[in-house]
Backbone as CSV, one residue per row, in Angstrom:
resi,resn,N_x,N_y,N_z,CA_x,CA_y,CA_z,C_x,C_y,C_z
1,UNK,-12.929,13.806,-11.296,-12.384,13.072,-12.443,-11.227,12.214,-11.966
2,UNK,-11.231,11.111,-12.359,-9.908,9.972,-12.045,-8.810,10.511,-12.936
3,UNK,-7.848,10.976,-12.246,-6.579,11.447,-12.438,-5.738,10.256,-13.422
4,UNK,-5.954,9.053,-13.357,-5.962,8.579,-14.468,-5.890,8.335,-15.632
5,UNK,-7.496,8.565,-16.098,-7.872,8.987,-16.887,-8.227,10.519,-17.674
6,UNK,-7.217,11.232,-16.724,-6.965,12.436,-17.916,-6.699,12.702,-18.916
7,UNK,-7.302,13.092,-19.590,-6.596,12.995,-21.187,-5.176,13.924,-21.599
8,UNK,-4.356,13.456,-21.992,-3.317,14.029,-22.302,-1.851,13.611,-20.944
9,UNK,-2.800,12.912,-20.434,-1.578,12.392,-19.429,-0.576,12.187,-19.832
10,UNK,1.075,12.131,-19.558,2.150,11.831,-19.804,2.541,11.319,-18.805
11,UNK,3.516,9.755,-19.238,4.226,9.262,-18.137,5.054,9.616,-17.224
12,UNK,4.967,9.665,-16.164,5.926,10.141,-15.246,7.014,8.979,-14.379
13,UNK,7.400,9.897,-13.732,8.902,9.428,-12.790,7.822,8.439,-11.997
14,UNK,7.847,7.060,-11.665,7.101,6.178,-10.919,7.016,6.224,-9.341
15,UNK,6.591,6.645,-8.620,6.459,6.822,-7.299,5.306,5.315,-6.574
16,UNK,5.733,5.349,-5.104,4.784,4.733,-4.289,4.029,5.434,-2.991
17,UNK,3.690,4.953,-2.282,3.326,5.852,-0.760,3.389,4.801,0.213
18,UNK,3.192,4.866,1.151,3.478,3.927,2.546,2.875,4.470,3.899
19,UNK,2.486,3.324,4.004,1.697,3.646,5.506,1.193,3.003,6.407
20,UNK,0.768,3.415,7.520,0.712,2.476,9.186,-0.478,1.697,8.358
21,UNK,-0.418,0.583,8.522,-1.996,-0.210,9.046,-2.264,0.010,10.686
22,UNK,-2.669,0.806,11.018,-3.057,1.065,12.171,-4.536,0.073,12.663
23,UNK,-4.457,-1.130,13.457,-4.870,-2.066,14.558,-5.118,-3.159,13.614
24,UNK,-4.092,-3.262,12.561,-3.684,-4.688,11.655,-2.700,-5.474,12.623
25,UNK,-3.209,-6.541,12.407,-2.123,-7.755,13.537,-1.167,-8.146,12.864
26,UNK,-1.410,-8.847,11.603,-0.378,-9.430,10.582,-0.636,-9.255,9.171
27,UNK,-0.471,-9.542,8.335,-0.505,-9.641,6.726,-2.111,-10.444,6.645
28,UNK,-2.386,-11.680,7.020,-3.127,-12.438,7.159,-4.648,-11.823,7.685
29,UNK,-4.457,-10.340,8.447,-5.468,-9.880,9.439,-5.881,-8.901,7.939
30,UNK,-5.055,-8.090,6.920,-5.064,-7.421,6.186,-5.481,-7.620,5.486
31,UNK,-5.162,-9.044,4.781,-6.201,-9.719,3.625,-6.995,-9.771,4.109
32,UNK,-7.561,-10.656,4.844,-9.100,-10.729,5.340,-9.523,-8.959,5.299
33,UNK,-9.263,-8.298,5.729,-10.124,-6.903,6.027,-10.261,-6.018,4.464
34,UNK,-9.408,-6.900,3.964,-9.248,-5.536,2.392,-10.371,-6.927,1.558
35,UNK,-10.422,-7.836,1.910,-11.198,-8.415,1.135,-12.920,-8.645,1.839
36,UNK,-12.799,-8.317,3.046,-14.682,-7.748,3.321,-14.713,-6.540,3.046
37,UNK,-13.778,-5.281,2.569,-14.376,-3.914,1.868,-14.367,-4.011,0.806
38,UNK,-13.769,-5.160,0.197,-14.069,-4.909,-1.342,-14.939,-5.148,-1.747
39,UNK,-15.717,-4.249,-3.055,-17.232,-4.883,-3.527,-16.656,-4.942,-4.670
40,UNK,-17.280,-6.566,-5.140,-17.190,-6.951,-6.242,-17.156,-6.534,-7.363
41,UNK,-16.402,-7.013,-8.200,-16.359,-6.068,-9.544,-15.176,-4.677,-9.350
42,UNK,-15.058,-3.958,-8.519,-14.743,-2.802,-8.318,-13.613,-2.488,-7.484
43,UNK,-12.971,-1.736,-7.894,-11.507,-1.357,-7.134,-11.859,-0.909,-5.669
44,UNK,-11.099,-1.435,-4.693,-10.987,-1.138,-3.264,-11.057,0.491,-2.912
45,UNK,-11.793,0.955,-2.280,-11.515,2.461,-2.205,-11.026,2.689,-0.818
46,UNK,-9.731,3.660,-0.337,-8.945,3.834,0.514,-9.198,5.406,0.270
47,UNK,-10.296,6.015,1.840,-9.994,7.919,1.655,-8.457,7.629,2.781
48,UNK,-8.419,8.659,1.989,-7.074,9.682,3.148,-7.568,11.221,3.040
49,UNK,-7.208,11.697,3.664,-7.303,13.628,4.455,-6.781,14.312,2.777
50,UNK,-5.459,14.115,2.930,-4.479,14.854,1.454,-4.468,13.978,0.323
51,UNK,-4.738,14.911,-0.696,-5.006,14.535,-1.980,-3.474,14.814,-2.979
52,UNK,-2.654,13.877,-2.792,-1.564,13.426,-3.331,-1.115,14.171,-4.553
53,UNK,0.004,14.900,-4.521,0.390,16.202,-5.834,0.976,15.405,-6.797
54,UNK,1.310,13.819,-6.431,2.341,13.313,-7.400,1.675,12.228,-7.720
55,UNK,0.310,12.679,-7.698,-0.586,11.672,-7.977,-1.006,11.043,-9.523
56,UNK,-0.262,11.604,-10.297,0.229,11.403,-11.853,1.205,9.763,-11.724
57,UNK,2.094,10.063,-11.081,2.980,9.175,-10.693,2.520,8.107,-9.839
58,UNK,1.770,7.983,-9.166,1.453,6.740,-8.209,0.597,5.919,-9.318
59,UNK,-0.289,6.380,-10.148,-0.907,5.935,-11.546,-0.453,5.472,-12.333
60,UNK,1.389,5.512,-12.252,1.696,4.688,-13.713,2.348,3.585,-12.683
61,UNK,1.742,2.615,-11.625,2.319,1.643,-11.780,2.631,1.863,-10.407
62,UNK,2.324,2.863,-9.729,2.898,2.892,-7.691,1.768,1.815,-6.798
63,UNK,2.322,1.651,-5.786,1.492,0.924,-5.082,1.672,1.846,-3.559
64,UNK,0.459,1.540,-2.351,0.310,1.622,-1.494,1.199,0.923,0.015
65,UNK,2.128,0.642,0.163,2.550,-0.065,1.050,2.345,0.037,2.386
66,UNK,1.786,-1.332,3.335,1.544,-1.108,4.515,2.361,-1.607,5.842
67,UNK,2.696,-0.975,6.519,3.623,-1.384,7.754,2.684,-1.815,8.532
68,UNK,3.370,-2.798,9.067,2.559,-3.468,9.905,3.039,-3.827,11.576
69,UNK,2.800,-3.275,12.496,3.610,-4.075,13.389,5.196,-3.651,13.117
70,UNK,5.266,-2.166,12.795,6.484,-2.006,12.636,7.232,-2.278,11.645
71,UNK,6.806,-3.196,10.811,7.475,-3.902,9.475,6.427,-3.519,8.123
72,UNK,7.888,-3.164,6.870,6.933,-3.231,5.792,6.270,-4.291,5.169
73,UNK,4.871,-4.641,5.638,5.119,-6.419,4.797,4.034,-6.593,3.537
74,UNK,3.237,-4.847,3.498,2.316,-5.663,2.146,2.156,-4.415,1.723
75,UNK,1.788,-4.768,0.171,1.106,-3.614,-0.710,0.416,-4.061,-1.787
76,UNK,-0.247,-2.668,-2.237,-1.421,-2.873,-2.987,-1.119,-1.733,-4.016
77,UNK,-1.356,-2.733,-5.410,-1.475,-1.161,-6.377,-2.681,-0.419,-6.413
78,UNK,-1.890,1.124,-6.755,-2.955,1.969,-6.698,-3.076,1.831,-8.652
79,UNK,-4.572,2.112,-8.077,-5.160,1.660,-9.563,-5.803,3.344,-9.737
80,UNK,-5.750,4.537,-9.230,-6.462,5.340,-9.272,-6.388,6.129,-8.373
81,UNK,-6.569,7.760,-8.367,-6.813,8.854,-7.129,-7.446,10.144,-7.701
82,UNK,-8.651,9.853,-6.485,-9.930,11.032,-6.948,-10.026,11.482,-5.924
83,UNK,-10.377,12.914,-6.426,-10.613,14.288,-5.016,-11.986,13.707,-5.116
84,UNK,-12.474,13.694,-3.851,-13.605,13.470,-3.143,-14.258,14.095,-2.126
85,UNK,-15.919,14.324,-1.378,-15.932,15.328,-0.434,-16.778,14.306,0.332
86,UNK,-16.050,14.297,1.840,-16.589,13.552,2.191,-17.962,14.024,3.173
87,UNK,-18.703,13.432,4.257,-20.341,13.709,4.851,-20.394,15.142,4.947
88,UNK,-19.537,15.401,5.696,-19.362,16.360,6.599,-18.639,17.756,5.446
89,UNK,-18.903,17.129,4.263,-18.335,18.643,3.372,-16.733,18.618,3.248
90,UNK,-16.291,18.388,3.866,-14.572,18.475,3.771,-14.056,17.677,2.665
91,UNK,-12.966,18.056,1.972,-13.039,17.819,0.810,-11.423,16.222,1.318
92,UNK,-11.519,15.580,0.541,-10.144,14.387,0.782,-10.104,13.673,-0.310
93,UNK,-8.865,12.794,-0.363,-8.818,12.079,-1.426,-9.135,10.246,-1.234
94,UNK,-9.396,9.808,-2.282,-9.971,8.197,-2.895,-8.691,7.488,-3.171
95,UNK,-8.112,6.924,-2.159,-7.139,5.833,-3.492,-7.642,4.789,-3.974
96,UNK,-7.911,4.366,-5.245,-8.470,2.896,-5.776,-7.500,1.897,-5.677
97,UNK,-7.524,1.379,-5.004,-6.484,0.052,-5.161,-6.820,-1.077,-5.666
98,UNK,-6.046,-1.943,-6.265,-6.311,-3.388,-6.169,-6.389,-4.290,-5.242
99,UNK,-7.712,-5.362,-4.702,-8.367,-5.326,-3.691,-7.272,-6.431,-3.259
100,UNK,-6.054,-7.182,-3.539,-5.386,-8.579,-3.311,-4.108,-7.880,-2.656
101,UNK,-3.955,-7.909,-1.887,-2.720,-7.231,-1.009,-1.740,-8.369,-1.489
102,UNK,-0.290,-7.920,-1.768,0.568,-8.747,-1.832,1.697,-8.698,-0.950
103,UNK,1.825,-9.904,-0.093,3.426,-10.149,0.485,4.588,-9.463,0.082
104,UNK,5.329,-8.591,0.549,6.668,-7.793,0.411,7.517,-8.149,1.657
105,UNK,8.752,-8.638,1.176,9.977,-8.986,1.576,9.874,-7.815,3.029
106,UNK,9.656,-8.178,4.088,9.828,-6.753,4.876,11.109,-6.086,5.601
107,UNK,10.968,-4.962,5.876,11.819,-4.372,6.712,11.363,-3.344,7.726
108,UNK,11.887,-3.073,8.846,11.507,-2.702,10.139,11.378,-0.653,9.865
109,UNK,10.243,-0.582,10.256,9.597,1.009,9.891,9.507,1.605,11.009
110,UNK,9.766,2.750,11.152,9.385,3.284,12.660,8.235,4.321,12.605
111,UNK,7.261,4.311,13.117,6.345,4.720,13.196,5.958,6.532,12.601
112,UNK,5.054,6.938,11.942,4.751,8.203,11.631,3.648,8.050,11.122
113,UNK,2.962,9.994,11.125,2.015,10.044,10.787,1.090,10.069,9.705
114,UNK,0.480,9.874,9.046,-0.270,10.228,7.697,0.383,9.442,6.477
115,UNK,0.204,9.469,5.357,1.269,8.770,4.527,2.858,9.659,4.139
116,UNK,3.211,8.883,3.552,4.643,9.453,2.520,4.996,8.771,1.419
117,UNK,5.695,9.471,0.439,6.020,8.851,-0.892,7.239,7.752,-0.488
118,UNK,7.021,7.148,-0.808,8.201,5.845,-1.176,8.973,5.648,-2.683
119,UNK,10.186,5.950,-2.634,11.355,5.880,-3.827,10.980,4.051,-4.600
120,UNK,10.700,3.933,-5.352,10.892,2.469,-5.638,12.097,1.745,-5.960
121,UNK,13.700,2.426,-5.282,14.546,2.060,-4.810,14.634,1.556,-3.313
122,UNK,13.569,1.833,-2.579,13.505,2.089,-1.162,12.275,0.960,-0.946
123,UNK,11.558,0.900,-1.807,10.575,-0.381,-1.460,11.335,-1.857,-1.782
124,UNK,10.434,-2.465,-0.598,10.740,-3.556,-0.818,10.435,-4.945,-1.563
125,UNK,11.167,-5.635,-2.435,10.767,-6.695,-3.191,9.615,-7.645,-2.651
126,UNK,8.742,-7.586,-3.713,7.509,-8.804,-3.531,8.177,-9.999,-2.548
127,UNK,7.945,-10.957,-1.969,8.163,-12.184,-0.563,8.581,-12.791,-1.646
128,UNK,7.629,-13.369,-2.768,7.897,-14.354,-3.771,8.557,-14.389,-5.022
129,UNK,9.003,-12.844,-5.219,10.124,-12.195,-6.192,11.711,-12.573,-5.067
130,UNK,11.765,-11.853,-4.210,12.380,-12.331,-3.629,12.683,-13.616,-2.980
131,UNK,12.921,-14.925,-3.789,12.778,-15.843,-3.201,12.490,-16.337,-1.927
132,UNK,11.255,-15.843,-1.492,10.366,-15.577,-0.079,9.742,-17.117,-0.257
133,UNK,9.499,-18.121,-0.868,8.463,-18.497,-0.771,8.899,-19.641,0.250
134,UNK,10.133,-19.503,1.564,10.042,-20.560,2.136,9.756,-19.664,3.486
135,UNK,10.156,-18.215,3.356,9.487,-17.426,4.177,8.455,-17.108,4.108
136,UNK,7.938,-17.098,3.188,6.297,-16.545,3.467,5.636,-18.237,4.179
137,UNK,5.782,-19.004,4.458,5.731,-20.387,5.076,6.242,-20.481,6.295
138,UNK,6.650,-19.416,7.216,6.852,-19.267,8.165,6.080,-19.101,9.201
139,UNK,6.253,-19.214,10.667,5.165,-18.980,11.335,5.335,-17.014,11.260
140,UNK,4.150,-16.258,11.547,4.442,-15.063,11.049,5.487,-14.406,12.399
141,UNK,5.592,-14.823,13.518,5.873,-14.346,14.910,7.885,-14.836,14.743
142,UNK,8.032,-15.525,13.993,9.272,-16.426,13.470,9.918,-15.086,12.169
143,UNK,8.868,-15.071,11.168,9.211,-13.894,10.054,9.665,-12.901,10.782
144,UNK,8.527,-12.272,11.723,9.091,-10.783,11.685,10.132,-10.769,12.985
145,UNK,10.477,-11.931,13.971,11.425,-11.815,14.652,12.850,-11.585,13.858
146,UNK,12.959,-12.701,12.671,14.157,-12.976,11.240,14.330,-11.238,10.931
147,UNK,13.349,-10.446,10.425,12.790,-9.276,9.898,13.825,-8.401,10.969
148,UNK,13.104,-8.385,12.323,13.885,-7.471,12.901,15.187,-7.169,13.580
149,UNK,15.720,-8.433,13.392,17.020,-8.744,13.302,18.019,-8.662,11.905
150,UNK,17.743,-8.610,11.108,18.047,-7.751,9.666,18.415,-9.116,9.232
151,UNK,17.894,-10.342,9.533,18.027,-11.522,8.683,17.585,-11.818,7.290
152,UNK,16.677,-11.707,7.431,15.426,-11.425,6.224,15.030,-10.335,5.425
């Protein structure tokens, strides 16, 4: 059942999660790849191993954020999270996302394993909320040099 759509749900404290794009090059490499898994019509499906306890909370409004290259630079709302079993019997979880990754203002991540919750004090502003839009027009090798120098 989509956690979601439980009946009797109550709003909760808003949470996010965050995590490696592991052999993503740039933002640009990400769109392209989240937009050949997406099938039409239908929310992006992302398994992971652990099936998320605060998964009430990533539903009212959390998104997925992905580091990239060391930097936080994109995310995706989660639109959904279902226990699932995957070939081999082992049981994991579905995140549904929305399939349009969006530009986030980045900052420099140091590497770990599996996901983690993200404070939405601690995430970072959309590129184009943040008056990004002369950075997101950057060459990307220019951004995340700005990025890791705490310019940007």
């Amino acid at each position: 059942m989509d956690l979601q759509e439980r009946p009797g749900r109550q709003s909760q404290k808003l949470i996010h999660l965050i995590k490696l794009a592991v052999g993503v090059r740039d933002f640009a490499h990400l769109a392209a790849l989240q937009a050949s898994r997406a099938t039409a019509g239908q929310p992006l499906r992302y398994q992971t191993r652990n099936l998320p306890k605060r998964a009430d909370e990533l539903c009212d409004g959390g998104s997925l954020y992905w580091v990239i290259g060391g930097i936080v630079q994109a995310r995706q709302k989660i639109l959904g999270v279902e226990s699932a079993t995957r070939e081999d019997g082992t049981r994991c979880a579905v995140l549904l996302l929305d399939p349009v990754p969006v530009q986030v203002a980045g900052h420099a991540k140091k590497a770990f394993q599996g996901w983690r919750y993200l404070e939405p004090a601690e995430a970072p502003p959309d590129l184009a909320a943040a008056g990004g839009a002369q950075a997101a027009e950057m060459p990307e090798d220019m951004r995340r040099a700005l990025v890791g120098l705490g310019l940007l």
